[in-house]
Backbone bond lengths (Angstrom), bond angles and torsions (degrees), N, CA, C in turn:
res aa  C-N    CA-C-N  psi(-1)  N-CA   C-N-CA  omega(-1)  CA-C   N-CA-C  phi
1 X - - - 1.461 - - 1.521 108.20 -
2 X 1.355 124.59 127.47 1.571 131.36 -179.78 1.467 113.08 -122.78
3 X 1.687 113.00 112.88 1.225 112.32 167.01 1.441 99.28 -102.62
4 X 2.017 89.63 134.47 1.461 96.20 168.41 1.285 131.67 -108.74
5 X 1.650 131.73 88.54 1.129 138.88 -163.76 1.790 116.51 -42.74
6 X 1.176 104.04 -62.40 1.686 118.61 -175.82 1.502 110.77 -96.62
7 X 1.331 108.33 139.81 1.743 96.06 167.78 1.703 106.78 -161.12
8 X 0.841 119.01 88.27 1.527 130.05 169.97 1.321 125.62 -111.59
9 X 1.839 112.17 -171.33 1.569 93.53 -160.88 1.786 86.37 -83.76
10 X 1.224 133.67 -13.98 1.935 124.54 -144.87 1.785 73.52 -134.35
11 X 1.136 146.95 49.11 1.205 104.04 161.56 2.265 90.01 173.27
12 X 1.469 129.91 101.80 1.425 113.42 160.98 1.590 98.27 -119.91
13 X 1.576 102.10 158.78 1.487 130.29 169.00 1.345 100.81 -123.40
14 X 1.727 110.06 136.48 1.206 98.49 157.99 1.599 112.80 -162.28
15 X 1.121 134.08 168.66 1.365 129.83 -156.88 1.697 102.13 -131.34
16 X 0.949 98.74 118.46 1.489 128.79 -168.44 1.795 111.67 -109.81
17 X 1.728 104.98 107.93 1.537 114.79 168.02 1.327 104.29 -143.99
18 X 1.486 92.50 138.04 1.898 100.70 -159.23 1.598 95.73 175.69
19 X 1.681 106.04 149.62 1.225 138.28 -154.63 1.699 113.44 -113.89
20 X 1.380 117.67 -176.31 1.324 102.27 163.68 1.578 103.23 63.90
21 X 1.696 107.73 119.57 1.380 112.75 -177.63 1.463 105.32 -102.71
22 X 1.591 127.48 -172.53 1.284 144.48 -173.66 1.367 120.71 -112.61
23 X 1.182 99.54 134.92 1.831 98.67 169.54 1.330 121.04 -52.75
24 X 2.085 102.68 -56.34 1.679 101.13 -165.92 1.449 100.86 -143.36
25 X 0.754 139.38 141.39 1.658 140.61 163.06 1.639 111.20 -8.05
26 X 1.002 124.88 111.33 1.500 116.86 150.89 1.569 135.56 -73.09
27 X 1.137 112.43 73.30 1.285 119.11 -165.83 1.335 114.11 -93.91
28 X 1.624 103.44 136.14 1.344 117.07 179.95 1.655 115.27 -152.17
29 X 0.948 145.05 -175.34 1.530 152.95 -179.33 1.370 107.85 -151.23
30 X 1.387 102.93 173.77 1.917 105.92 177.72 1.518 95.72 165.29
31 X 1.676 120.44 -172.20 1.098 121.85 -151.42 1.842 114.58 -110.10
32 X 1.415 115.94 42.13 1.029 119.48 172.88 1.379 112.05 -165.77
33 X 1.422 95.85 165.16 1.619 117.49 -170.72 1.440 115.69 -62.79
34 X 1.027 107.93 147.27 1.596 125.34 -176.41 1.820 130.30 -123.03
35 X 1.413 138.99 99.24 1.341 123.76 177.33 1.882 85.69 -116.67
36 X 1.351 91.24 141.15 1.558 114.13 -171.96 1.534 99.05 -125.04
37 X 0.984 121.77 103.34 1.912 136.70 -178.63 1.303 88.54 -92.54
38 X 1.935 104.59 106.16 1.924 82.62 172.05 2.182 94.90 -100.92
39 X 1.449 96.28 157.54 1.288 95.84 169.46 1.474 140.64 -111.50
40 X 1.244 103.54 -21.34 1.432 136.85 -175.73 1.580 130.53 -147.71
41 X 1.010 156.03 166.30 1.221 142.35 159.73 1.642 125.50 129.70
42 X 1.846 140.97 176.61 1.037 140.94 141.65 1.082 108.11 -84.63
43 X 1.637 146.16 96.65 1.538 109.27 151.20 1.560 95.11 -145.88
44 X 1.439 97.78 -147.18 1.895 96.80 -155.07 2.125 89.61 -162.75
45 X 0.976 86.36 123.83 1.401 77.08 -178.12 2.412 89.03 -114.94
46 X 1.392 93.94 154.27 1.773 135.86 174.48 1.331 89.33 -89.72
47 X 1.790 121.34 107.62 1.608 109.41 134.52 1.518 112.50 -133.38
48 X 1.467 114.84 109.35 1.213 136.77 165.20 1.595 80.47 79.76
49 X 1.021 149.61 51.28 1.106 115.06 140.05 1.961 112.06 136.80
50 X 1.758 88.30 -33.13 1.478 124.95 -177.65 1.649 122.24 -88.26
51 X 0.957 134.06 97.61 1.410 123.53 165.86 1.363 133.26 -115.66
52 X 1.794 90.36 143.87 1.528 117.80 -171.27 1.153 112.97 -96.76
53 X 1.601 111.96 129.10 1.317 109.82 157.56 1.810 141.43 -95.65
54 X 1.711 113.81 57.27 1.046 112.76 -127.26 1.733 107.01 -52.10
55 X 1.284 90.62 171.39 1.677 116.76 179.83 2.025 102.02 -82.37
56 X 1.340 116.94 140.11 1.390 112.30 148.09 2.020 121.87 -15.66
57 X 1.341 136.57 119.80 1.017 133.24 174.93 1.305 115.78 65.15
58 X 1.618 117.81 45.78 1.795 97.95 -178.19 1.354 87.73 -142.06
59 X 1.593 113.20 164.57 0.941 134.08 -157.72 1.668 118.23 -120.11
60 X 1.493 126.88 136.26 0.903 123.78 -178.65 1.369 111.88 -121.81
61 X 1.268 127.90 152.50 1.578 138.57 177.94 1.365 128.01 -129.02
62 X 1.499 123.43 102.40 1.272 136.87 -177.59 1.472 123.88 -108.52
63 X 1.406 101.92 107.55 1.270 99.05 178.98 1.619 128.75 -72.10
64 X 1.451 116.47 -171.77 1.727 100.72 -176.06 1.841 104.55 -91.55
65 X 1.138 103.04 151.76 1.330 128.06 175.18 2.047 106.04 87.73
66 X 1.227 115.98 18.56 1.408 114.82 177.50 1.422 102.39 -108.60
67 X 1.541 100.34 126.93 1.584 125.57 -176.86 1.567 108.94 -75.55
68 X 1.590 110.45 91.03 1.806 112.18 170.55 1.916 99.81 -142.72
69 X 1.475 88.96 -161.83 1.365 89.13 -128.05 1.788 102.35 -178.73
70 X 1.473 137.91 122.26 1.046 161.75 -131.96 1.765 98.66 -114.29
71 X 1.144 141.38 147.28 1.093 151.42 114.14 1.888 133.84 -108.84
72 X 1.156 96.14 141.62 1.502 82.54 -178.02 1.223 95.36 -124.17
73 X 1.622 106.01 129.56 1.696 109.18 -168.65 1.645 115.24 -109.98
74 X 1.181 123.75 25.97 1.656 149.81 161.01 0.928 108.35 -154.55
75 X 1.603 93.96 176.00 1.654 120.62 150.85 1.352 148.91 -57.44
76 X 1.509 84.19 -21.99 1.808 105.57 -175.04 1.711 101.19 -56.02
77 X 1.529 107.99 133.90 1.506 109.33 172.06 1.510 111.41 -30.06
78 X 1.423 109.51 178.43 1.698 111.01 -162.69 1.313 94.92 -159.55
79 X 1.294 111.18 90.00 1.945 105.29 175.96 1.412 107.04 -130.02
80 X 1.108 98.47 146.17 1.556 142.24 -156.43 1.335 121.87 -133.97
81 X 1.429 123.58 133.31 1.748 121.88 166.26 1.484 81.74 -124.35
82 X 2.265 122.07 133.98 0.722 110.91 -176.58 1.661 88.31 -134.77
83 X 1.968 118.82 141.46 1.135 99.44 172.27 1.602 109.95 -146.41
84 X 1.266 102.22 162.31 1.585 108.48 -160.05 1.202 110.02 -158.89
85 X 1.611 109.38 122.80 1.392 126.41 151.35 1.387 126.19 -148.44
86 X 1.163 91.75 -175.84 1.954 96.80 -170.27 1.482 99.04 -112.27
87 X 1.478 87.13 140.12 1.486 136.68 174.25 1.770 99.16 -6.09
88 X 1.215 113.57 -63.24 1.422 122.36 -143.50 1.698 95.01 -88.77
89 X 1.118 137.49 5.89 1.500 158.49 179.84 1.796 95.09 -80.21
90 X 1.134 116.77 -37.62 1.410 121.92 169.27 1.249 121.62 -75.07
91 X 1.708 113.10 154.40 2.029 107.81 157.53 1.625 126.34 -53.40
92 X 1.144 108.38 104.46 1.908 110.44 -168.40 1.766 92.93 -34.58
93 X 1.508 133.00 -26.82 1.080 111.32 -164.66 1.892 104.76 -92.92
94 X 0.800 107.91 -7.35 1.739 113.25 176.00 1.484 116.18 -104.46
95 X 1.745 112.26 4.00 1.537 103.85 -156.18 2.323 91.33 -83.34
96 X 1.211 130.45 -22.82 1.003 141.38 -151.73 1.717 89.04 -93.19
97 X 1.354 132.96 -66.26 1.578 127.76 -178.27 1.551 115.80 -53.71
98 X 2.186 114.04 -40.87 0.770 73.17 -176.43 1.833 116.84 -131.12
99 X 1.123 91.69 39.32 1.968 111.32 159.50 2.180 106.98 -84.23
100 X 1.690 97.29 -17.01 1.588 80.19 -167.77 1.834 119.10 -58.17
101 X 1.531 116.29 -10.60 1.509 118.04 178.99 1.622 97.98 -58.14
102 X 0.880 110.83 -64.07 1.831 112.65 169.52 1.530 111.21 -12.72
103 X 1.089 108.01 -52.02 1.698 112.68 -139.85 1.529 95.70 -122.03
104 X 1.131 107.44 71.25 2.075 114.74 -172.96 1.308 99.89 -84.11
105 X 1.196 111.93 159.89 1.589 134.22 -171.19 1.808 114.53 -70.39
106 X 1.527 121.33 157.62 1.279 111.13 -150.62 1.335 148.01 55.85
107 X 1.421 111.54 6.89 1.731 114.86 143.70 2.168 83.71 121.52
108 X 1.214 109.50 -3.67 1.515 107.79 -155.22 2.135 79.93 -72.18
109 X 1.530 106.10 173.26 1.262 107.69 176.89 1.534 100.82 -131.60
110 X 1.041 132.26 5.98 1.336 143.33 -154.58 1.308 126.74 -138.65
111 X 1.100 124.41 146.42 1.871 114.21 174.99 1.470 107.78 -159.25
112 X 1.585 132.91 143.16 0.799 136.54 159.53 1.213 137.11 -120.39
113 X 1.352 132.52 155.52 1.235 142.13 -161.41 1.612 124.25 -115.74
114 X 1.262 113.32 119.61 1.776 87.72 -175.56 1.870 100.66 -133.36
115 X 0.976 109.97 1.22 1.528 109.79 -168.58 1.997 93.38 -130.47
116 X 1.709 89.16 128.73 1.447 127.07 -169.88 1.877 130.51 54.02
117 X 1.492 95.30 28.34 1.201 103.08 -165.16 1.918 105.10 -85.88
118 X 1.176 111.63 -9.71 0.874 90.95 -172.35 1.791 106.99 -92.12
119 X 1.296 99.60 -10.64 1.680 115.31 -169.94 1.312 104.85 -80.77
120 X 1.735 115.74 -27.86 1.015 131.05 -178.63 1.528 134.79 -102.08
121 X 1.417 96.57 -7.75 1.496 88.71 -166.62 1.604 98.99 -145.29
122 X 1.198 110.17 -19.30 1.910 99.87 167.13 1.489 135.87 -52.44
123 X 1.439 105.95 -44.13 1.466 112.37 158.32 1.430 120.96 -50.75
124 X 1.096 118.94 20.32 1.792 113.30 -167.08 1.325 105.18 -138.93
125 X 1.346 106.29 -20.57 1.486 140.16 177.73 1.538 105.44 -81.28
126 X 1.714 114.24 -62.40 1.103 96.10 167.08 1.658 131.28 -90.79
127 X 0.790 138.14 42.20 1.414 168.21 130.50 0.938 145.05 -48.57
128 X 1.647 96.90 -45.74 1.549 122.97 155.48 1.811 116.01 -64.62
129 X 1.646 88.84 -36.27 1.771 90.84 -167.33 1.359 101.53 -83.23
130 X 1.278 136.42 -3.08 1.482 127.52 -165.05 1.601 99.77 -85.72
131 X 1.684 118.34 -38.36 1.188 142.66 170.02 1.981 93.87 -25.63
132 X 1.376 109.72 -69.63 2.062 106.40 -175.42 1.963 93.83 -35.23
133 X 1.268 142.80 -21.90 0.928 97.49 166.92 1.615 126.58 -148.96
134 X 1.097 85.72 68.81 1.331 133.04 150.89 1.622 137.13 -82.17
135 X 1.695 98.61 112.90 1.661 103.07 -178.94 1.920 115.77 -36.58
136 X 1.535 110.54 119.78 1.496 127.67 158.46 1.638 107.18 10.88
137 X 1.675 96.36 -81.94 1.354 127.42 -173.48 1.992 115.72 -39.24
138 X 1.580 102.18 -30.63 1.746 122.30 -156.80 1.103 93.39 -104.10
139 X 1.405 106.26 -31.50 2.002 99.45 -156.54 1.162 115.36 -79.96
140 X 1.213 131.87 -14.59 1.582 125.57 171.51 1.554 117.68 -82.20
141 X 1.543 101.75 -37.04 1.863 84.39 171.80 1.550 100.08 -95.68
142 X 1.245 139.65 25.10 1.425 112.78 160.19 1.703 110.25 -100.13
143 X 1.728 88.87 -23.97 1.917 77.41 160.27 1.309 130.77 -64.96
144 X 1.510 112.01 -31.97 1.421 107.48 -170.80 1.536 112.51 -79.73
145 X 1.637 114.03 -10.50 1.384 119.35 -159.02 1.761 97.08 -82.71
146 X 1.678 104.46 -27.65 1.498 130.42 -155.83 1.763 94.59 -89.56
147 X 1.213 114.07 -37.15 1.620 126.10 -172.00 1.858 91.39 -66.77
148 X 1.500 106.71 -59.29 1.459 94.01 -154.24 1.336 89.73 -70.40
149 X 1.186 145.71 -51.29 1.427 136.20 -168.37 1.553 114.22 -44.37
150 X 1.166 119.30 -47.69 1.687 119.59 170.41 2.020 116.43 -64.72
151 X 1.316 95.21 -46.07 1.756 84.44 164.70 1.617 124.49 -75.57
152 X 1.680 103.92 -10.31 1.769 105.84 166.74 1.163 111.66 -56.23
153 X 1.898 115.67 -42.60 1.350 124.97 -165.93 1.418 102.72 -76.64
154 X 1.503 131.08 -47.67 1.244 121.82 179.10 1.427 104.94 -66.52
155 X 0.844 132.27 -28.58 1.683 118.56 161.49 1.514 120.64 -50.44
156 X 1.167 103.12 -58.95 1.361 98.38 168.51 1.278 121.06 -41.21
157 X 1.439 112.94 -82.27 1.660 132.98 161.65 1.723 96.75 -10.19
158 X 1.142 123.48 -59.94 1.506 123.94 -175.19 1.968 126.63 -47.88
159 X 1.269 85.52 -30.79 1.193 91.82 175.18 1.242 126.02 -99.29
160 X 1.808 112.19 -31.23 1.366 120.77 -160.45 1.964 97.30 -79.44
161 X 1.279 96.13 -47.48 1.390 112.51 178.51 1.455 140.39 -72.02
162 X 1.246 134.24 133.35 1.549 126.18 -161.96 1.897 91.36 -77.65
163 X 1.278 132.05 141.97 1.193 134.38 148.99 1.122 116.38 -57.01
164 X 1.598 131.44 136.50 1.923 130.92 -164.55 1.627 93.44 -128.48
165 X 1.512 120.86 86.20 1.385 140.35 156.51 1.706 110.87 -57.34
166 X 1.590 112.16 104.48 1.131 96.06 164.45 1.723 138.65 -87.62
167 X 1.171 115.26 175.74 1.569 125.64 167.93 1.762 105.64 -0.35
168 X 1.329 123.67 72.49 1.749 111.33 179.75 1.795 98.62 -48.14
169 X 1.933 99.64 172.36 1.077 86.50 178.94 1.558 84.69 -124.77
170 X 1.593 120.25 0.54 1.396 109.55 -169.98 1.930 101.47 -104.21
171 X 1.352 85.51 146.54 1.668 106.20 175.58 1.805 108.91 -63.28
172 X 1.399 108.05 144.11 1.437 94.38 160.31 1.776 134.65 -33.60
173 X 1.172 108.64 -46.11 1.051 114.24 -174.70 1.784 124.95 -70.65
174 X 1.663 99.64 -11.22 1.187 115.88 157.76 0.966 131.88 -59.38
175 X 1.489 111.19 -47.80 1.215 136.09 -174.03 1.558 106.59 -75.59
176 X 1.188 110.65 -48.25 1.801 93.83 -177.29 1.777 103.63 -66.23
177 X 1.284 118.85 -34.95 1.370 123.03 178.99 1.517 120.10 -39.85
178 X 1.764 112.06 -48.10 1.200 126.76 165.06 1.664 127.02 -58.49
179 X 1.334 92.69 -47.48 1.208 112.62 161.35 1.951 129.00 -44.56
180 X 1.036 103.41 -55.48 1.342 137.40 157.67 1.604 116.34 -39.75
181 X 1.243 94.56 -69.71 1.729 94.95 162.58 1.241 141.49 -77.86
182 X 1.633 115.91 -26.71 1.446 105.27 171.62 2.056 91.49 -76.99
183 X 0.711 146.38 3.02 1.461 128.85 -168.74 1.871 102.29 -115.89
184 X 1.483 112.32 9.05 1.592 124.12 -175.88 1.929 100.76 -134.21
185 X 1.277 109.59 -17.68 1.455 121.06 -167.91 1.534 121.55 -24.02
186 X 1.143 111.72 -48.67 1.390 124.25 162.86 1.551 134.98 -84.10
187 X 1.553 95.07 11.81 1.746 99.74 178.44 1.252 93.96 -104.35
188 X 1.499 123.89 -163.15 1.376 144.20 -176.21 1.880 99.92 -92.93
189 X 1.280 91.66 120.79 2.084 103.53 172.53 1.287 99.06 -146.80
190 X 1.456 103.78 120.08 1.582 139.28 150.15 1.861 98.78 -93.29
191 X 1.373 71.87 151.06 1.693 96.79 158.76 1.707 113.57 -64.09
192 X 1.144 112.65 -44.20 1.362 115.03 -168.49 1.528 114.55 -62.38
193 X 1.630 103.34 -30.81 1.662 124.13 -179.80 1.228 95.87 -61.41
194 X 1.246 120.78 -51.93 1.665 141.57 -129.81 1.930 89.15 -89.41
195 X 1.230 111.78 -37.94 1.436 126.96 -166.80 1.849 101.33 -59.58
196 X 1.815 68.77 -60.26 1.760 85.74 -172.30 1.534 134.94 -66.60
197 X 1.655 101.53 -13.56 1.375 124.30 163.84 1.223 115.38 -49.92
198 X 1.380 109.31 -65.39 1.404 127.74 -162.91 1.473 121.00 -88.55
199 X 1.475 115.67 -5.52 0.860 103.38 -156.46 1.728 138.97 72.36
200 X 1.096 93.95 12.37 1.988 92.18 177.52 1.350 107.51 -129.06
201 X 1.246 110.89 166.21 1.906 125.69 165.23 1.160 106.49 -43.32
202 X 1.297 124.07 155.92 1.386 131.22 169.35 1.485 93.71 -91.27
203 X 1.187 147.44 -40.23 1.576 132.96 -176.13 1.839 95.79 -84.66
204 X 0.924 140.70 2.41 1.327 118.21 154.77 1.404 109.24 -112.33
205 X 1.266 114.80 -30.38 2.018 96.50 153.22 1.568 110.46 -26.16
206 X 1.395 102.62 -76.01 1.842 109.19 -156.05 1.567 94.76 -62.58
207 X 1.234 130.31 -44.19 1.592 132.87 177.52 1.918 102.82 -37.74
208 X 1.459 102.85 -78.39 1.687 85.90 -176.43 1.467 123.20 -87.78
209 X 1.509 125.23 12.85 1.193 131.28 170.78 1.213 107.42 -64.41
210 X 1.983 105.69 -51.98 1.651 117.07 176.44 1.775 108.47 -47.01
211 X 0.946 97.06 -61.98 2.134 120.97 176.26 1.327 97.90 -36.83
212 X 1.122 134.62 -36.39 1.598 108.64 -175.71 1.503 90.10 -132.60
213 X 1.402 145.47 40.37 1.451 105.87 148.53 1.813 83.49 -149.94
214 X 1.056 117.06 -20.32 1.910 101.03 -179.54 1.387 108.42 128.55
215 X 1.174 109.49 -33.12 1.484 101.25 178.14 1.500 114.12 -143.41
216 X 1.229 108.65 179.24 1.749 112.22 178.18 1.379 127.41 -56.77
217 X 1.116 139.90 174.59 1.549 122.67 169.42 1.489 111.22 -92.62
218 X 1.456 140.17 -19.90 1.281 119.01 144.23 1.227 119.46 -46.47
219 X 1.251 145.41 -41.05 1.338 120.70 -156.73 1.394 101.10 -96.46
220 X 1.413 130.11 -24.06 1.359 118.04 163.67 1.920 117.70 -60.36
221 X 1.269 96.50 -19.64 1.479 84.65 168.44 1.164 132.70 -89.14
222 X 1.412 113.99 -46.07 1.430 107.17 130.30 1.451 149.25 15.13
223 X 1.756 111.22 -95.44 1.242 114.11 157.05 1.542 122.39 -70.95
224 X 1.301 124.03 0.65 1.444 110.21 153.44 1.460 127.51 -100.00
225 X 0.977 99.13 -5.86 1.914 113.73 160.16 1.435 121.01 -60.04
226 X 1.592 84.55 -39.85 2.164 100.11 -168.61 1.884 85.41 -72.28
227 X 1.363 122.88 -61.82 0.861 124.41 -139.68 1.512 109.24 -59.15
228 X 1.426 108.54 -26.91 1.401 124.19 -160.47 1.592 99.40 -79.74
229 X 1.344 97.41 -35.64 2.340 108.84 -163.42 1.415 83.80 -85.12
230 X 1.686 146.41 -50.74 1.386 124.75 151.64 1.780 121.13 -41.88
231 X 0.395 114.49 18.90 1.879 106.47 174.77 1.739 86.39 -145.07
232 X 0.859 139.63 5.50 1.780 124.48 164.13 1.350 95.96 -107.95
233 X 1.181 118.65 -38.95 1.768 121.57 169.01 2.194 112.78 -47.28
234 X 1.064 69.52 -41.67 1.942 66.41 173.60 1.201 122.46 -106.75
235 X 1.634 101.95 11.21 1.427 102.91 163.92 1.748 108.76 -91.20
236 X 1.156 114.08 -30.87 1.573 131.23 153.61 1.256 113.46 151.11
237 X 1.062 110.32 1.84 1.951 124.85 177.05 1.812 106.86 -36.97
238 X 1.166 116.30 139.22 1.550 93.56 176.13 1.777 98.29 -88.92
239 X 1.709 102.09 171.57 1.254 99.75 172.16 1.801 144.57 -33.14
240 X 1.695 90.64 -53.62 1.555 111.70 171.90 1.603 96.24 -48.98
241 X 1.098 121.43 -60.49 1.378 117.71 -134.55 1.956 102.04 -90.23
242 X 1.398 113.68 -24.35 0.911 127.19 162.53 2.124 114.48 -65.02
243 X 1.196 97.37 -29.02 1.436 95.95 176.28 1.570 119.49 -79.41
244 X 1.298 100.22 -18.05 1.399 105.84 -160.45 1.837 86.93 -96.59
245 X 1.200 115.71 -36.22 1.137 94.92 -164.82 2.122 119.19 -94.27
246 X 1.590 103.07 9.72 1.028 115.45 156.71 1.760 120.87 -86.52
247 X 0.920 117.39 -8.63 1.508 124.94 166.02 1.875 100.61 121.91
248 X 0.912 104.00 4.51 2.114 105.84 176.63 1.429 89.67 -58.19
249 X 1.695 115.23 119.36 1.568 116.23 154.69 1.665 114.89 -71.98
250 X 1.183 108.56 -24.29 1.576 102.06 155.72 1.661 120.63 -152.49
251 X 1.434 125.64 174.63 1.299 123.73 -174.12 1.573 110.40 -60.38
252 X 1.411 131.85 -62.73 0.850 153.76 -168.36 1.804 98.83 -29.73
253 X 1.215 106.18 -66.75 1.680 125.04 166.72 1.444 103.64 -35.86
254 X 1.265 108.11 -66.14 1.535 107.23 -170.93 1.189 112.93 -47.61
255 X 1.762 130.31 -61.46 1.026 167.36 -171.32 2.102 88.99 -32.86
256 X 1.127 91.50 -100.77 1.670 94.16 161.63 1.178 157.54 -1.61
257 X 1.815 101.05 -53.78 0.893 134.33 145.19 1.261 141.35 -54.16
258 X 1.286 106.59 -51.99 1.400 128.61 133.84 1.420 144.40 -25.77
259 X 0.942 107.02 -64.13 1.663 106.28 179.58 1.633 101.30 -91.58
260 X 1.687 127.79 -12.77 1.578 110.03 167.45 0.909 114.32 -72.27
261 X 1.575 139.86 -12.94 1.351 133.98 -168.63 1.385 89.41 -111.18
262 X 1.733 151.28 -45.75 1.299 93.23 -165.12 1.449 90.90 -135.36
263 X 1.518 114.07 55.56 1.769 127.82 170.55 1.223 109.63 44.91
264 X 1.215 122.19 43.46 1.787 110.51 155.73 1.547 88.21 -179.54
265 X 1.517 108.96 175.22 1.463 132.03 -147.47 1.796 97.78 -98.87
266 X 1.129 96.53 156.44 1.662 103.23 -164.97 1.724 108.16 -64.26
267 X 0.651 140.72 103.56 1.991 139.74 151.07 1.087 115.06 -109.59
268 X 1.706 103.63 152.10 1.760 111.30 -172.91 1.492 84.84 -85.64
269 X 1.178 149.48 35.26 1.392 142.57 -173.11 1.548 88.89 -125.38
270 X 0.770 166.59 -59.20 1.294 155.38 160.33 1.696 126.91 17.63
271 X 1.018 95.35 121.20 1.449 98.75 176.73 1.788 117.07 -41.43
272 X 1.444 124.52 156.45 1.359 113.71 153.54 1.384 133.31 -73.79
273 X 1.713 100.20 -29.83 1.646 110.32 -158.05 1.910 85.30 -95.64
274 X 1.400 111.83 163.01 1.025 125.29 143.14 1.176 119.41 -134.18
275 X 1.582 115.32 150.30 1.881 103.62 -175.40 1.573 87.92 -113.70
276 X 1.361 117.60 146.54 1.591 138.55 -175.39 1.833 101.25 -120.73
């Protein structure tokens, strides 16, 4: 069952309790920021490659264009406060100090939190939710006033606090692999390239590529191709030209690609937010 408190075009909150576990990770990416308050539950979340098993009350941070992805590994209830917006929802002059928790040092895109968050950071959380009822006219700058105040605190939190990375599940060699591709994303990658790079099999490439992030390495390229020709699309790129310049050797591909991942056909009219 999902109540969704907030829902705008730059900015949703929403509170998530629900049963029934998962086969495999649902993994996906797209073009905005992510803090995931988990509260309760079994599960294990996929990011880029890395998985967490969070703790009671801790917090995770995903920036845009990183390929993760949810499992729920029982029955035991599953609650969640999850929130997300894009970049430009902020003061252009604060969006760089205080998005940098996102964007941690050594290529990682992610960080998590598991110690004093709840002492520290729920009140800010609910703060945000009191905002649903709130007059039309109020509610957009008391969210944003309420947004930067909770990423002030995870700023803080960022520094004062050690980040607690759990148990990876991917091998080094995963990791440069990943690595490898978001920093080639838009050129031409075969497996055979990819083989010959590294030095390994192409059937044990895709074997532990699958093993530590959920899926194959086509389809992570894939959905980070779409994600990228969507974010040139709302920069105003037209489709064609946005396809071509995410690495699509032709539209048709894109096209496809496209509407299986996020059920409808490419337009620069498109919303920013998506809710998952």
């Amino acid at each position: 069952m999902q109540h969704v408190n907030i829902h705008t075009d730059s900015i949703i909150l929403h509170h998530t309790v629900g049963h029934g576990n998962t086969e495999q990770y649902a993994l996906h990416c797209h073009n905005f920021y992510e803090v995931f308050y988990f509260v309760a539950g079994d599960v294990s979340y996929l990011v880029d490659g890395k998985r967490y098993d969070p703790e009671p009350h801790s917090i995770l941070l995903i920036a845009p264009h990183v390929f993760h992805g949810v499992k729920i590994e029982s029955d035991a209830p599953y609650e969640r406060i999850s929130l997300h917006f894009v970049a430009g929802f902020l003061p252009r002059e604060y969006q760089s100090v205080l998005l940098s928790p996102f964007h941690t040092k050594g290529g990682s895109s992610n960080i998590y939190f598991a110690q004093g968050v709840k002492d520290e950071l729920f009140s800010f959380f609910k703060q945000l939710m009191d905002c649903r009822d709130f007059e039309a006219d109020i509610r957009e700058l008391s969210l944003r006033i309420r947004l930067e105040a909770l990423l002030s605190q995870i700023l803080q939190m960022s520094h004062s606090l050690k980040s607690h990375t759990e148990a990876s599940a991917s091998s080094t060699t995963v990791s440069r692999v990943i690595q490898y591709l978001n920093d080639h994303i838009a050129e031409p990658i075969t497996l055979d390239d990819l083989s010959a790079h590294f030095f390994i099999s192409k059937h044990h490439l895709n074997k532990v590529f699958r093993q530590a992030t959920g899926t194959t390495v086509l389809n992570y390229v894939i959905h980070k191709r779409v994600v990228m020709a969507q974010n040139l699309m709302l920069q105003g790129q037209s489709a064609n030209s946005a396809a071509a310049s995410a690495g699509f050797g032709d539209y048709s591909s894109f096209y496809r690609a496209y509407k299986k991942i996020f059920r409808h056909a490419p337009s620069i009219k498109q919303a920013p937010m998506l809710l998952h």
